[in-house]
LOKOLZA-488112 format. One record per residue (C-alpha): residue number from 1; chain; y, x, z. Coordinates in steps of 0.02 Angstrom, whole numbers, plus 50000, padded with zeros to 5 digits. Each point is the difference from the previous one (the first is absolute). Last residue first. Layout:
REM LOKOLZA-488112
    k  c     yy     xx     zz
  NUM  A      Y      X      Z
...
REM end
This chain:
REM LOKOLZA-488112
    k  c     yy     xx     zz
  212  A  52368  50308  51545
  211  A  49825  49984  50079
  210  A  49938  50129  49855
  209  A  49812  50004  49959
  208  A  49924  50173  49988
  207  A  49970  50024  49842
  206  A  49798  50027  49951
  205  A  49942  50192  49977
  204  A  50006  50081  49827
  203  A  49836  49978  49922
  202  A  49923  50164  49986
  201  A  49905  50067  49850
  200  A  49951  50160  50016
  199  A  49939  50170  49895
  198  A  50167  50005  49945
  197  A  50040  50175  50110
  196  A  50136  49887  50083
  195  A  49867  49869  50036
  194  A  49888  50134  50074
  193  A  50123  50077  50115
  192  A  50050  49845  50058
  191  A  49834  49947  50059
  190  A  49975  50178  50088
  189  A  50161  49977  50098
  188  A  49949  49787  50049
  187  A  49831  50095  50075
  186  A  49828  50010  49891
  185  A  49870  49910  50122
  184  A  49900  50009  49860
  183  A  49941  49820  50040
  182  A  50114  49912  50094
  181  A  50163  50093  49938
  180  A  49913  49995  49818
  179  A  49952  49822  50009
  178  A  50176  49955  50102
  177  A  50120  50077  49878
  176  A  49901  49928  49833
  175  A  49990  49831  50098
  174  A  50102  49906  49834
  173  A  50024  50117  49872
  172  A  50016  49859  49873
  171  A  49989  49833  50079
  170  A  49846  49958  50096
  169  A  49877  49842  49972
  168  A  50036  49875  50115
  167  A  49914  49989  50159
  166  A  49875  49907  50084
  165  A  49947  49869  49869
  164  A  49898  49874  50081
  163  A  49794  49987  49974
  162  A  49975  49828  49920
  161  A  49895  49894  50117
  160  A  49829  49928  49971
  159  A  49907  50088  50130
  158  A  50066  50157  49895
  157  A  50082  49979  49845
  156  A  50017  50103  49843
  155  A  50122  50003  49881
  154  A  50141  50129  50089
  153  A  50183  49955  49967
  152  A  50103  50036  49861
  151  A  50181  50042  50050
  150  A  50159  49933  49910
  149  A  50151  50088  50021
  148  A  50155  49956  50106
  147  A  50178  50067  50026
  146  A  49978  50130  49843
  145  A  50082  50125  50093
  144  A  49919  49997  50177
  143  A  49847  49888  49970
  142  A  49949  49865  50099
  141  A  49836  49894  49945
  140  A  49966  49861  49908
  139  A  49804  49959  49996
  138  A  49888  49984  49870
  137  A  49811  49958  50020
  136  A  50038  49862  50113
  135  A  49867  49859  49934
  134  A  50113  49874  49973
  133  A  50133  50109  49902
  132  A  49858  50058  49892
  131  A  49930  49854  49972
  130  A  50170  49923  49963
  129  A  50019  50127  49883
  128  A  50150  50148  49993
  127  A  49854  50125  49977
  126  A  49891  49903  49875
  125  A  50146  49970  49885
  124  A  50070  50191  50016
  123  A  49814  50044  49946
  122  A  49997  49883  49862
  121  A  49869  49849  50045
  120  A  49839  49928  49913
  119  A  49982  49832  50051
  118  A  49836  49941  50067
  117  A  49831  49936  49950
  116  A  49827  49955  50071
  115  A  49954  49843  49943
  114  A  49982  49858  50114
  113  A  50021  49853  49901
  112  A  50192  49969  50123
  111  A  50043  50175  49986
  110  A  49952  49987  49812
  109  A  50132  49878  49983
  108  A  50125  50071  50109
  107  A  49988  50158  49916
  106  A  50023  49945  49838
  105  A  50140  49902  50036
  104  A  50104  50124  50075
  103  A  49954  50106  49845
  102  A  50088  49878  49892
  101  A  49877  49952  49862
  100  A  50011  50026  49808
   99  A  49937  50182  50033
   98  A  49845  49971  50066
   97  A  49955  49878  49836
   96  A  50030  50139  49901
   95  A  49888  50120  50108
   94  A  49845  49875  50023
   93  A  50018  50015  49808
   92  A  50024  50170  49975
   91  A  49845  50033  50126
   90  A  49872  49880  49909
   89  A  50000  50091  49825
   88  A  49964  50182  50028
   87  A  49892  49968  50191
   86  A  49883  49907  49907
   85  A  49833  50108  50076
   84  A  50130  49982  50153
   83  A  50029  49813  49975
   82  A  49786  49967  49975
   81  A  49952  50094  50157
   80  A  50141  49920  50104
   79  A  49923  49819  49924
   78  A  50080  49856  49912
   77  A  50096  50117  49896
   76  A  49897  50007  49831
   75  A  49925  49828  50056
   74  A  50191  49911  49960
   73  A  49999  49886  50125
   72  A  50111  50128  50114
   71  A  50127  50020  49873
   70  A  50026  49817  49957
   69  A  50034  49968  50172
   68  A  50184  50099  49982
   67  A  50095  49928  50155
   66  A  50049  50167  50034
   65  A  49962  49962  50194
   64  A  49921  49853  50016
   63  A  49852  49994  49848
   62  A  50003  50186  49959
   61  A  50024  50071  50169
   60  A  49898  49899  50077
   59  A  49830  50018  49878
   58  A  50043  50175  50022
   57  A  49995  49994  50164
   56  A  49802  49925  49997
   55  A  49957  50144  49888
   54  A  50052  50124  50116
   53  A  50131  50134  50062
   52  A  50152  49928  49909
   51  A  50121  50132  50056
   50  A  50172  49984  49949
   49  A  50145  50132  50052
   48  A  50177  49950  49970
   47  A  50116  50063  49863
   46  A  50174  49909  49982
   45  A  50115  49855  49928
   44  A  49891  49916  49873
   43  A  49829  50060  50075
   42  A  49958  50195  49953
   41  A  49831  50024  50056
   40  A  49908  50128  50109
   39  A  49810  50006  50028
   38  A  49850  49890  49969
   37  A  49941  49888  49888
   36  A  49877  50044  49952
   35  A  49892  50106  50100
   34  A  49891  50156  49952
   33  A  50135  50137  49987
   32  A  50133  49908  50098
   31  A  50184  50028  49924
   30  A  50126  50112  50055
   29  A  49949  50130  49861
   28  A  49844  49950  49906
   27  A  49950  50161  49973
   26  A  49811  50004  49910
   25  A  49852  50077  50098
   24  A  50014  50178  49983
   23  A  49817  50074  49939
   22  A  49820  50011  50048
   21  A  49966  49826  49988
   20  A  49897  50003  50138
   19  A  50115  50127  50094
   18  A  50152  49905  49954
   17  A  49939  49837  50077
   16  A  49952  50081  50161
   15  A  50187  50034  50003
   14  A  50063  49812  49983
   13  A  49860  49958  50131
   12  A  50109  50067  50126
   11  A  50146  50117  49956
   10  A  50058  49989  50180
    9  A  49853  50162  50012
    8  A  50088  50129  49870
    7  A  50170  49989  50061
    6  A  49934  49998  50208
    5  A  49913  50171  49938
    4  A  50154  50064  49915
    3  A  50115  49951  50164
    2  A  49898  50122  50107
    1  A  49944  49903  50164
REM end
């Protein structure tokens, strides 16, 4: 599959929209083009992601979430079709009244209506997470100068099990000797010669460990 084609087919009905209209939609950015609301907010200590897929959520989201129920009785937001033809003047408000809540809150009270939501994580956050440390996507592995260094381990699982990590990944020049020896059966002489010519890089071999 060619990643252009893929590009141009995920665009969904968004795309069929531009050839009736025969122009670029308008950019939203990380919001939802035809749903409102939808996308990232900034709650009173961090962004999370809120997606109030239906009319029924909304109702929710206003009434025990934001505990704004004047905003859903008003009939210019009562309806998805209504808040995105209002998009201008109902989005700052569902965003002030985002932002006077904790996000920890937030999420535990749309967890509990049922809208879709999560926190939106740094990278370092996501990586030292509790998900992440459940899941085993980082392991701790030996390393010869650094002592350890973390390894990411593969996504996917088979039968339900998380394929192990067989090695770590190799240090600079690591199997350089052996690859060549193995596969260009070039001899220890012929190695030499090339590292003194500079055209390579040989780690010098391991010390042999002293019983005195």
């Amino acid at each position: 599959m060619a990643l252009y084609d893929c590009g141009l087919m995920i665009t969904g009905y968004y795309g069929l929209d531009a050839l009736v209209m025969g122009e670029d939609p308008p950019r939203f950015g990380n919001a939802h083009p035809s749903i409102v609301p939808y996308g990232m907010f900034d709650a009173a200590d961090g962004p999370l992601i809120i997606a109030v897929g239906n009319n029924s959520q909304f109702e929710k989201f206003c009434r025990e979430v934001i505990e704004r129920p004047d905003i859903v009785e008003d009939p210019r937001y009562a309806t998805n079709v209504e808040r995105a033809r209002n998009r201008l003047e109902v989005v700052p408000m569902l965003k002030a009244a985002i932002a006077s809540l904790p996000r920890a809150l937030l999420l535990q009270r749309m967890t509990a209506c049922g809208i879709p939501c999560g926190e939106v994580a740094g990278l370092h956050e996501a990586l030292t997470s509790e998900r992440t440390r459940q899941g085993g996507l980082v392991e701790q592995w030996p390393h010869p100068v650094a002592g350890s260094t973390n390894v990411f381990a593969p996504p996917y699982r088979l039968d339900g099990q998380r394929l192990p990590i067989r090695h770590a990944p190799p240090t600079l020049g690591e199997g350089t000797r052996e690859v060549l020896q193995q596969l260009l059966k070039l001899s220890d002489d012929e190695l030499q010669a090339l590292k003194a010519n500079g055209a390579l890089s040989l780690p010098e071999p391991a010390p042999m460990a002293s019983a005195f």
